[in-house]
C-alpha positions in Angstrom: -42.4 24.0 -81.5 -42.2 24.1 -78.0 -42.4 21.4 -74.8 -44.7 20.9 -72.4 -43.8 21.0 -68.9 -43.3 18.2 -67.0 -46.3 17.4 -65.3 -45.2 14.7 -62.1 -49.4 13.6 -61.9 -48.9 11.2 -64.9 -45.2 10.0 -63.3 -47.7 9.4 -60.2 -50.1 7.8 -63.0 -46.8 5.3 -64.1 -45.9 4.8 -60.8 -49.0 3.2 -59.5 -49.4 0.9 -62.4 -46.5 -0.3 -61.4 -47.4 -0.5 -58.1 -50.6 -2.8 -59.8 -48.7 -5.2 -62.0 -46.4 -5.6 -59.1 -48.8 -7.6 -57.0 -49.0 -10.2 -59.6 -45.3 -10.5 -59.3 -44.2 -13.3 -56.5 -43.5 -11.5 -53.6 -42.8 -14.7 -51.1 -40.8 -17.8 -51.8 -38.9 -20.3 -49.4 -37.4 -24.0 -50.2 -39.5 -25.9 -48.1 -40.8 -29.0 -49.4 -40.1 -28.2 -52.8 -39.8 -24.7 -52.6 -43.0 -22.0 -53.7 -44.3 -18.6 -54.3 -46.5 -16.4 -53.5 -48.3 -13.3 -54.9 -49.3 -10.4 -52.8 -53.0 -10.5 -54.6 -53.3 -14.3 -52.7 -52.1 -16.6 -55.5 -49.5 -19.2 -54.7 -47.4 -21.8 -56.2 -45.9 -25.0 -54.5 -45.6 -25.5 -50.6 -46.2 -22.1 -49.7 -49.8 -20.9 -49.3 -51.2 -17.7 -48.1 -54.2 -17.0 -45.9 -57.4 -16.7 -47.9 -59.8 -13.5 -47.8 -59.6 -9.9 -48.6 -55.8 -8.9 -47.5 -53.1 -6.4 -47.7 -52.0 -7.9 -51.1 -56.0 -6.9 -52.7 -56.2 -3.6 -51.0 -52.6 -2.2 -52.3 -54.1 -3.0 -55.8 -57.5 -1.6 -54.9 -55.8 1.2 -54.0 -52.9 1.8 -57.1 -55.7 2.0 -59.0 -57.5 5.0 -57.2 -53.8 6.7 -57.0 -53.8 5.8 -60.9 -56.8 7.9 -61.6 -55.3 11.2 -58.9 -51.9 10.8 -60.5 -53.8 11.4 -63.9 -56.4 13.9 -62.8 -53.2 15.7 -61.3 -51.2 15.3 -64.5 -54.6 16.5 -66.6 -55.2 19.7 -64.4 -58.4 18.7 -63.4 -58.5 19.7 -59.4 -54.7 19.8 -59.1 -54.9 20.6 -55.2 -57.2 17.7 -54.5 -55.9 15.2 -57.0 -52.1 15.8 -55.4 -53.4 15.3 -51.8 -55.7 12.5 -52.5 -52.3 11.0 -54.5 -50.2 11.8 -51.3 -52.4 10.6 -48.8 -53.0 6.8 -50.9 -49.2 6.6 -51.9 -48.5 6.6 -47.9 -51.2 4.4 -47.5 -50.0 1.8 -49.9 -46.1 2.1 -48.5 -47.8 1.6 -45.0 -49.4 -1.3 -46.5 -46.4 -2.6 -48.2 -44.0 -2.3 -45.4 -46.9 -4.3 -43.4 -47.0 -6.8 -45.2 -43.6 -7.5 -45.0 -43.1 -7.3 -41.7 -46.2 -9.4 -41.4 -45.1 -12.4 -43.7 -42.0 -12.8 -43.7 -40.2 -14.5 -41.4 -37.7 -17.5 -41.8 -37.9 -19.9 -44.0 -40.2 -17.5 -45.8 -38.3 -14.9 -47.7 -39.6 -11.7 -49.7 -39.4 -11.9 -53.6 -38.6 -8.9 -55.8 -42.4 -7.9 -56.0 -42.1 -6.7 -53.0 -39.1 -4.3 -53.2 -40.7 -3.3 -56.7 -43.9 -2.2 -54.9 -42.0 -0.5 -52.0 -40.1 1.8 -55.4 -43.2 2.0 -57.3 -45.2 3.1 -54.4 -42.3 5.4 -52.4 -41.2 7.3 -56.5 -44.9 7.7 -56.3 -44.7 9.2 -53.2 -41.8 12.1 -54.0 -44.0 12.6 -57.5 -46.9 13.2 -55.3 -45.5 16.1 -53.2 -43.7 17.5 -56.7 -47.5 17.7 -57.6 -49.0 18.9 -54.6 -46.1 21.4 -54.7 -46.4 22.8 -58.2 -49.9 22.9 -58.1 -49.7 24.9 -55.0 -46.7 27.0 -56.8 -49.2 27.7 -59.8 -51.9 29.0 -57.8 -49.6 32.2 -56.2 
């Protein structure tokens, strides 16, 4: 019986479904009149409410789920090359997006919520696993 490799597309793969359930997680809160929460895909709970309209929060999702299927065409061996890039190049786009967000919503008395440090994880492991790919697929190929 023997193992198969490691392949770091379908780590790519877990990663951005992380980086997907996290938007549902809250990802701002303050204790403003009564305190609240809100999601990064719009949805809020209590005082604190969140601009409406296509956002950040909707695009990092739109996005974890194109880096979902390069992570598992990556991890399959369909178009390693490509699917590694195309996982690189949206991982960065989502941390960009991430980090944006942040720096865009909160600000006293609004404070960040664990979503958003568990999409900044999901989407910068994502990241590293991306460049393992792009760098065994490009080791495989010699």
């Amino acid at each position: 019986m023997t193992l198969s490799r490691l392949r770091p597309g379908w780590l790519v793969a877990l990663f951005a479904a992380t980086v997907s359930v996290s938007a549902w997680l809250p990802w701002l809160t303050t204790g403003v009149n009564g305190g609240g929460w809100a999601n990064a895909i719009g949805g809020s709970i209590g005082s604190l409410h969140v601009p409406h309209g296509f956002g950040p929060g909707q695009l990092i999702v739109l996005l974890s789920s194109a880096l979902l299927v390069a992570g598992a065409m990556a991890g399959r061996g369909l178009s390693t090359k490509v699917a590694s890039v195309a996982a690189l190049v949206i991982s960065l786009i989502v941390v960009a997006l991430t980090v944006r967000y942040y720096d865009v919503n909160v600000k006293p008395p609004v404070a960040a919520a664990y979503g958003v440090y568990v999409c900044g994880a999901a989407a910068g492991a994502a990241t590293l696993c991306s460049i393992w790919a792009l760098a065994s697929s490009l080791r495989a190929n010699r």
